[in-house]
VEXDREN-2710 file (C-alpha; in Angstrom, 1 decimal):
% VEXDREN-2710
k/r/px/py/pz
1/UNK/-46.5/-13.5/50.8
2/UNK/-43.7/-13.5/47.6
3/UNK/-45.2/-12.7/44.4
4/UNK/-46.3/-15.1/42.0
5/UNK/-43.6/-14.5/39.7
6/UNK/-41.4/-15.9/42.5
7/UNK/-42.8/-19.2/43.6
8/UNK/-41.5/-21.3/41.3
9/UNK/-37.8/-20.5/39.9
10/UNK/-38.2/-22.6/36.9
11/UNK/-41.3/-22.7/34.8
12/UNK/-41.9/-25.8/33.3
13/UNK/-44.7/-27.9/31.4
14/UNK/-46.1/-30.2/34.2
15/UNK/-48.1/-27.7/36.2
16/UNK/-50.3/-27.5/39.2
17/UNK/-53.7/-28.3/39.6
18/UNK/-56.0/-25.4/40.0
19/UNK/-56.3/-24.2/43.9
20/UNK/-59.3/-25.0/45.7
21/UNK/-62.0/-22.8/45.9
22/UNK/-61.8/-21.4/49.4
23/UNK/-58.6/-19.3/48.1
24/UNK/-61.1/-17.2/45.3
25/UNK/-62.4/-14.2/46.3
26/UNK/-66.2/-13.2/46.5
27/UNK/-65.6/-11.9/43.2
28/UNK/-64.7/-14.6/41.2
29/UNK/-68.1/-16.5/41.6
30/UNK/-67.7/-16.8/37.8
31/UNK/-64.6/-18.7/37.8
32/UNK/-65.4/-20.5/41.3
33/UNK/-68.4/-22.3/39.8
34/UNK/-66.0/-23.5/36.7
35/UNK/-64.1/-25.3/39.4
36/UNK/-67.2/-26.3/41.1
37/UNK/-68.0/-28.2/37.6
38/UNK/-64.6/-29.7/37.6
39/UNK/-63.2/-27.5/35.1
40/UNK/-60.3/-24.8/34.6
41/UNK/-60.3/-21.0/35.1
42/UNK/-61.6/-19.9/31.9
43/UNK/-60.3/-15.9/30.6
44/UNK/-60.7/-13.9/27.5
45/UNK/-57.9/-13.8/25.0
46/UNK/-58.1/-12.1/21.2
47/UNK/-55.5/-14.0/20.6
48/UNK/-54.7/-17.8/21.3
49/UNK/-51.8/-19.9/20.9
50/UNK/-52.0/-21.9/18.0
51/UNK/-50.1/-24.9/18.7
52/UNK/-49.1/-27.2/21.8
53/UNK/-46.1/-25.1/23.4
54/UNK/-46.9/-21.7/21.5
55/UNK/-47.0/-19.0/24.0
56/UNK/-49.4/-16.0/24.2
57/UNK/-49.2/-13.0/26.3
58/UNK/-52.0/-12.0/28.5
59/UNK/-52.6/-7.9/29.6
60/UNK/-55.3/-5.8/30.7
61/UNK/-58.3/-6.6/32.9
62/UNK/-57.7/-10.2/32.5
63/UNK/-54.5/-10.3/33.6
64/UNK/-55.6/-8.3/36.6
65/UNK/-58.3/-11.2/37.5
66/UNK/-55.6/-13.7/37.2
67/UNK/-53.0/-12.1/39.6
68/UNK/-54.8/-10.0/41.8
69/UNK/-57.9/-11.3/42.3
70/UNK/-57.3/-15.0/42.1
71/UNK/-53.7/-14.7/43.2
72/UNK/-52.5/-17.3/40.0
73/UNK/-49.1/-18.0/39.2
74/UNK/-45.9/-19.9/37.6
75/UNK/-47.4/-23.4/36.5
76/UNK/-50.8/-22.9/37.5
77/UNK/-53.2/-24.3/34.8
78/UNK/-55.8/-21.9/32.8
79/UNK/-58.1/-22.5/30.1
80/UNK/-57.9/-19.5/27.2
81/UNK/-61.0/-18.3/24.5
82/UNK/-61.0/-15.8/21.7
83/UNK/-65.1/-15.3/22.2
84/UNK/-65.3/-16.8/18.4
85/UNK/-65.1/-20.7/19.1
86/UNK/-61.2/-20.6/19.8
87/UNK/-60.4/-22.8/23.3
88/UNK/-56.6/-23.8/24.7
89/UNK/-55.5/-25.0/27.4
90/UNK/-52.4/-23.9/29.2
91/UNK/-50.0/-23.1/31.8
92/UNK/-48.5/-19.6/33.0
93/UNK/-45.1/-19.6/32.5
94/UNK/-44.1/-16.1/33.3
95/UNK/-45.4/-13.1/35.2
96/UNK/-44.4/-9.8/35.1
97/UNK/-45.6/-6.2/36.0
98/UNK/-47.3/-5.6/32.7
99/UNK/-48.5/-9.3/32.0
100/UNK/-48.1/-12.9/31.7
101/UNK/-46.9/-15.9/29.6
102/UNK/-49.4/-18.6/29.1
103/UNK/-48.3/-21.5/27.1
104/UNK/-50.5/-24.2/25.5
105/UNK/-50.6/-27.7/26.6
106/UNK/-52.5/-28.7/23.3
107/UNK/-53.2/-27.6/19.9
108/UNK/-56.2/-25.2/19.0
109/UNK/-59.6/-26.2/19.5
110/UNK/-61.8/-25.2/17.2
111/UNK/-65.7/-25.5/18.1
112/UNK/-68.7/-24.3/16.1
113/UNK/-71.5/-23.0/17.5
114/UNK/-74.2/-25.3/17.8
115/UNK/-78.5/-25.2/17.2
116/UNK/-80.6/-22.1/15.8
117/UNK/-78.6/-18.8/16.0
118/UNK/-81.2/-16.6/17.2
119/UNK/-80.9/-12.7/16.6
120/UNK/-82.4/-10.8/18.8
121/UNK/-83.7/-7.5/17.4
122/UNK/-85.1/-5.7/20.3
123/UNK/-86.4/-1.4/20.7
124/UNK/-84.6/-1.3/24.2
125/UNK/-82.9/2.8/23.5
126/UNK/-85.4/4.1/26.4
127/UNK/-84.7/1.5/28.9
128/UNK/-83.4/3.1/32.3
129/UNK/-81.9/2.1/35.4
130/UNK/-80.0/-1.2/34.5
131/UNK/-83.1/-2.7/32.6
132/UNK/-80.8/-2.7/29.2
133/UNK/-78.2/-4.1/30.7
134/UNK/-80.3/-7.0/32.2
135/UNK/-82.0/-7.6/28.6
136/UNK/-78.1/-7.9/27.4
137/UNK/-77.3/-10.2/30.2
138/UNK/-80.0/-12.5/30.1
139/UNK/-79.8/-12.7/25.9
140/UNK/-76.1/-13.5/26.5
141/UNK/-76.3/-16.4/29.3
142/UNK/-79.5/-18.3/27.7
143/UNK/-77.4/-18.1/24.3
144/UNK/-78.6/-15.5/21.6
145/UNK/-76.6/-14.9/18.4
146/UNK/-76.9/-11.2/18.3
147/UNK/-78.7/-8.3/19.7
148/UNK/-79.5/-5.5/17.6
149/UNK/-80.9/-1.9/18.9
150/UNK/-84.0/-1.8/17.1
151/UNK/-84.6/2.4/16.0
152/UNK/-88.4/2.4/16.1
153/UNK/-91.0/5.1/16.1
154/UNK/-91.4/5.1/19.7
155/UNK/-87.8/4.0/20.2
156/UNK/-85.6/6.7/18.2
157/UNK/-82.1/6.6/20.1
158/UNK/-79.7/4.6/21.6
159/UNK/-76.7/6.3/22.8
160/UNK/-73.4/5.4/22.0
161/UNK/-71.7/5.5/25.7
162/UNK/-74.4/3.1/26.5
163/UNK/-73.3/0.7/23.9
164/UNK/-69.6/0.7/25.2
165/UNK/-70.8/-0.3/28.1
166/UNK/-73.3/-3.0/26.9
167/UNK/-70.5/-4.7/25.6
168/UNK/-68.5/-5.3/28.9
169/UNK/-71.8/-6.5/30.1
170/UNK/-71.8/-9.3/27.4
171/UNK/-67.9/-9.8/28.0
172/UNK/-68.9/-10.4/31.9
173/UNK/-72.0/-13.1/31.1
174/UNK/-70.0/-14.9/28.1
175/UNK/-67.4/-15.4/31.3
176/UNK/-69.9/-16.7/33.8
177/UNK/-72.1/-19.1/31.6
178/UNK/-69.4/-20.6/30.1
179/UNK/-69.9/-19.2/26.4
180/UNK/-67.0/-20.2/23.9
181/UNK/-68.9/-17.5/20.7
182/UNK/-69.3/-14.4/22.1
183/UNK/-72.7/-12.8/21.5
184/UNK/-72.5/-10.0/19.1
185/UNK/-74.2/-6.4/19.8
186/UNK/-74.7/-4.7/16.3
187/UNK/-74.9/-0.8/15.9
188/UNK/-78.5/0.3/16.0
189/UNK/-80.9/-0.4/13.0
190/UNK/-83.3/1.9/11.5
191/UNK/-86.7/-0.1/11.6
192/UNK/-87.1/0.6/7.6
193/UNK/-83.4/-0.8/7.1
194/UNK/-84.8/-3.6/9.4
195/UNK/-87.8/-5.3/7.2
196/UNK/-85.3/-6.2/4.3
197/UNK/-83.6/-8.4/7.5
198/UNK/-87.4/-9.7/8.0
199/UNK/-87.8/-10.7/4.7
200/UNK/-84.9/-12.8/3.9
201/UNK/-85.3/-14.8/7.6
202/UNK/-87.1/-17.8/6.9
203/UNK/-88.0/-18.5/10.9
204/UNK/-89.1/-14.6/12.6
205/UNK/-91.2/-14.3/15.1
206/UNK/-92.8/-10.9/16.5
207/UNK/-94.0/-10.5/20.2
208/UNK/-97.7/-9.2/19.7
209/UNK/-100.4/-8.3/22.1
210/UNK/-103.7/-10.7/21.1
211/UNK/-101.7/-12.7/18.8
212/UNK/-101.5/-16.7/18.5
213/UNK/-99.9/-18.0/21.6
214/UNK/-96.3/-18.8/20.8
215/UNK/-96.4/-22.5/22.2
216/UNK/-99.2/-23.1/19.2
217/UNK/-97.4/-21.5/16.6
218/UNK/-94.1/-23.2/17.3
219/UNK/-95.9/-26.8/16.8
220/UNK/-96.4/-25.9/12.9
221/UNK/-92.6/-24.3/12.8
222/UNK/-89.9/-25.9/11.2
223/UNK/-86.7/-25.8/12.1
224/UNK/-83.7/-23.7/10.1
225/UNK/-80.0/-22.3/10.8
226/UNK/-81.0/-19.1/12.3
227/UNK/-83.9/-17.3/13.2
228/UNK/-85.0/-13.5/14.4
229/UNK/-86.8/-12.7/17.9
230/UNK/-88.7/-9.0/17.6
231/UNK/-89.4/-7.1/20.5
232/UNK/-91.3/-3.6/20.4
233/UNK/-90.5/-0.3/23.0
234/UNK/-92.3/0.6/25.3
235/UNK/-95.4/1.4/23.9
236/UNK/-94.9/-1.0/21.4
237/UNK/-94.7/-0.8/18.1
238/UNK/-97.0/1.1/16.2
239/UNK/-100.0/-0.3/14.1
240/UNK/-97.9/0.5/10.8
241/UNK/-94.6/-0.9/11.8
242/UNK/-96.7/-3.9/13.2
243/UNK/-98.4/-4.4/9.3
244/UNK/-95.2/-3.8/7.8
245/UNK/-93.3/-6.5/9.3
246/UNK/-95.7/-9.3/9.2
247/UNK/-95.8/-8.8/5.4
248/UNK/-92.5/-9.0/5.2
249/UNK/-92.8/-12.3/6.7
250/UNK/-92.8/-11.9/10.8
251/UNK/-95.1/-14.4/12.3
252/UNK/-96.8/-12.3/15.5
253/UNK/-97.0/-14.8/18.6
254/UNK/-98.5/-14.2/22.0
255/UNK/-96.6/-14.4/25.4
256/UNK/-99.4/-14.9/27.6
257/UNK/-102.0/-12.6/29.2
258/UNK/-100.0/-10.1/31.2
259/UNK/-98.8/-6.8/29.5
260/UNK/-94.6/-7.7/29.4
261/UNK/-91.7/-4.6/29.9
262/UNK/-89.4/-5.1/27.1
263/UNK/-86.6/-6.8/28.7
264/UNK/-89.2/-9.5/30.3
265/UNK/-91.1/-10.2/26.7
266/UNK/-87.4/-10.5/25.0
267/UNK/-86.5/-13.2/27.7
268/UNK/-89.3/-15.1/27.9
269/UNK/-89.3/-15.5/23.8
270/UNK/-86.1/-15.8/23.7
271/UNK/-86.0/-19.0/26.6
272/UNK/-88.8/-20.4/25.1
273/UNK/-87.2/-20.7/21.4
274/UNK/-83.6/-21.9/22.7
275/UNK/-85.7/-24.5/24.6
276/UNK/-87.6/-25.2/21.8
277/UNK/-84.9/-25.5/19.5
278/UNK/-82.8/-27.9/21.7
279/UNK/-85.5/-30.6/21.7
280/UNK/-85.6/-30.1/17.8
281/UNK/-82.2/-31.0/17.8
282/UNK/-82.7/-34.1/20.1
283/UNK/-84.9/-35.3/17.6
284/UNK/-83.2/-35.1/14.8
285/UNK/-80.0/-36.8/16.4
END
């Protein structure tokens, strides 16, 4: 089979429609359901083109998904995002040993993010076996603003290798769901660095055993620009942390009768807001 480079002798702007999806490997489920929507490959670049006929280069891992995984090439069409609202599309015009060409077809699209930015501030540092990484996973694809590593009482550490590798988790789901804004993963928070965060949020909400079921309390909630989802450890939080936050302005909901692991109570909260908040926006349209 020649190399990709050497398909097509003379790289041009009019390029080829996107191969169909029985040439994709079984891993590229990701990029196989784009085309199943009808769209482009989508891949991660820092940096876009900025201008119809710019040209950016493309290295690393994505690169590596590009040629050896879904065997692109010369004037095969792709669609590029920075993780920050950036979107181009483009064609590769060159490919090399170390990289590829991929020049725009159009200018810069610029999208904001769109709806409540919720900020997830969950006490996750003693999840094992995966369980983090599905809580970062699941925040990502339903469409969270942030995480943050909440530092709590029965929660004291998060370490740092694991944080490297949260990140390529949220790299991964911003891929598959089709994210344009990447979802941020702060550094760990201190809970007493935390309740200044509480008090200036204007829309928080705490998951709390006994408390008001969330579907009530959300019937008297207005709707702002952001708003802050509060999961305890295992364990939970203490009495005292509990007390501290809802003075500084938390409102405790319930999640229903079952006792929730961490990962499961940050979910369900976290689906039921973004649902919540997208038939606040219908409304207001």
């Amino acid at each position: 089979m020649p190399s990709p480079a050497a398909r097509t002798p003379f790289p041009g702007l009019i390029c080829r429609s996107w191969r169909s999806l029985s040439t994709l490997r079984a891993q590229s489920s990701d990029v196989a359901a784009s085309q199943a929507r009808g769209g482009l490959p989508r891949f991660h670049s820092p940096s876009l083109p900025s201008s119809k006929g710019s040209v950016v280069r493309v290295q690393g891992d994505e690169f590596w998904h590009m040629t050896r995984v879904l065997r692109l090439g010369v004037n095969d069409r792709v669609e590029l995002f920075n993780g920050i609202g950036g979107l181009v599309e483009g064609c590769i015009q060159k490919v090399d040993r170390t990289g590829l060409d991929v020049m725009a077809l159009e200018d810069l699209k610029k999208i904001a993010p769109q709806g409540i930015q919720w900020h997830v501030f969950a006490a996750f540092g003693t999840l094992k076996r995966g369980r983090a990484d599905w809580l970062i996973e699941k925040c990502t694809e339903l469409g969270a603003s942030s995480v943050t590593p909440l530092l709590t009482e029965r929660s004291p550490t998060i370490t740092e290798n694991r944080v490297d590798r949260l990140q390529r988790v949220i790299l991964a789901a911003v891929k598959q769901c089709q994210r344009l804004h990447e979802m941020t993963l702060n550094p760990p928070m201190k809970f007493h660095s935390f309740l200044p965060v509480v008090a200036k949020s204007k829309l928080s909400f705490l998951a709390a055993a006994e408390a008001t079921p969330l579907i009530n309390t959300l019937s008297s909630s207005s709707v702002e620009p952001s708003g802050l989802l509060i999961v305890g450890p295992e364990g939970d939080f203490t009495q005292e942390e509990v007390k501290l936050m809802i003075k500084a302005g938390a409102t405790a909901v319930g999640l229903g009768p079952s006792r929730l692991r961490v990962e499961t109570a940050a979910i369900t909260l976290l689906a039921t807001l973004m649902l919540w908040s997208d038939a606040q926006k219908v409304k207001l349209q």
